[in-house]
C-alpha positions as CSV (number, residue, x, y, z in Angstrom):
1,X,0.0,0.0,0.0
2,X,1.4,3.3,-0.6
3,X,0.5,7.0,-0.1
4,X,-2.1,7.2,-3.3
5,X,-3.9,4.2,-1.6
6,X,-4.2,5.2,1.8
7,X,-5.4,8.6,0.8
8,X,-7.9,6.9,-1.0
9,X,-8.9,4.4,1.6
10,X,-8.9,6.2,5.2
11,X,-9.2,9.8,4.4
12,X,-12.3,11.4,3.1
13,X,-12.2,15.7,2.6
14,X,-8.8,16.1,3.8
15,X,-9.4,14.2,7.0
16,X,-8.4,11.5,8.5
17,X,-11.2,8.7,8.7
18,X,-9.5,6.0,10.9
19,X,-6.1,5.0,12.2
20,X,-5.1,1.6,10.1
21,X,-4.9,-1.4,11.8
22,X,-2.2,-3.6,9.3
23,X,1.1,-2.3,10.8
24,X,2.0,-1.6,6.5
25,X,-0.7,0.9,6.8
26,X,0.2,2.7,9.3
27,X,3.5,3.0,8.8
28,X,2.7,4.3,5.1
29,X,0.4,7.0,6.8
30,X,3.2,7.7,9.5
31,X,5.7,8.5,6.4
32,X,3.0,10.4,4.7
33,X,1.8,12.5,7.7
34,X,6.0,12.9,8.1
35,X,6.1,14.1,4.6
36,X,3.5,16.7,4.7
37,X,4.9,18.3,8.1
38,X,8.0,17.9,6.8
39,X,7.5,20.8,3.7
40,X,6.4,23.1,7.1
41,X,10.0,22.8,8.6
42,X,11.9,20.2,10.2
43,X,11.7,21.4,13.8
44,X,8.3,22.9,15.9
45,X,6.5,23.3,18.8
46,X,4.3,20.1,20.6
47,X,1.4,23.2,19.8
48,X,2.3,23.6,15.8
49,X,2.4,19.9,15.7
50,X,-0.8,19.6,17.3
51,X,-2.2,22.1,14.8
52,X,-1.0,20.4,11.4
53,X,-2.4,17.1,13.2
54,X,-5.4,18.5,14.4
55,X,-6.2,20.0,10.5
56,X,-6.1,15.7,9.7
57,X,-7.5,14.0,12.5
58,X,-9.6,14.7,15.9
59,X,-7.6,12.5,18.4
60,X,-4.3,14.7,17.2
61,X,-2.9,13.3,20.7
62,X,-2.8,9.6,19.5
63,X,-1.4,10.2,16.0
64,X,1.3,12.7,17.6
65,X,2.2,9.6,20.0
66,X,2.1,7.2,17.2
67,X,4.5,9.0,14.6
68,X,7.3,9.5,18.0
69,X,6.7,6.2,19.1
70,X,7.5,4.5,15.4
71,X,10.5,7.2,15.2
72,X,8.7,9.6,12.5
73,X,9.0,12.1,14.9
74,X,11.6,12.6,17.8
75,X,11.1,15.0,20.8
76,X,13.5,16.5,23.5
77,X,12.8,15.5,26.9
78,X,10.8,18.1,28.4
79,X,8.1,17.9,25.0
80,X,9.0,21.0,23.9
81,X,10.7,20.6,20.7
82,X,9.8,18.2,17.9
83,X,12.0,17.6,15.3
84,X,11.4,15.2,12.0
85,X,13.3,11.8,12.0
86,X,15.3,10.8,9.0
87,X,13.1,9.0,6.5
88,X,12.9,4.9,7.3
């Protein structure tokens, strides 16, 4: 599955419909999501990232856990800074 497909699939007028299940999926939409805050910058605030989430998905938290926890995004210890992780 690629980034064509999952647009196709899980999002419907820009937003997000559901997180993917199939590990594949998701980390296709991690990359994407990665991709698209990438062309923003490449380092932000936990609130600028919770704004481009927000724009694709209501539970912004979970997808802002999800793309540090699978290393799309990296954060210094205090949550403050966010910075985008070399592509996988």
């Amino acid at each position: 599955m690629n980034a064509q497909d999952i647009h196709e699939k899980f999002f419907r007028d820009g937003k997000l419909l559901v997180i993917p299940k199939k590990l594949k999926s998701k980390q296709v939409l991690f990359a994407y999501l990665q991709e698209e805050l990438a062309k923003k910058g490449s380092t932000f605030t936990e609130k600028e990232v919770n704004a481009f989430l927000a724009e694709v998905y209501d539970d912004y938290a979970i997808l802002r856990r999800y793309l540090v926890d699978y290393g799309y995004l990296s954060r210094d210890q205090y949550g403050l800074e966010y910075r985008i992780e070399e592509k996988r």
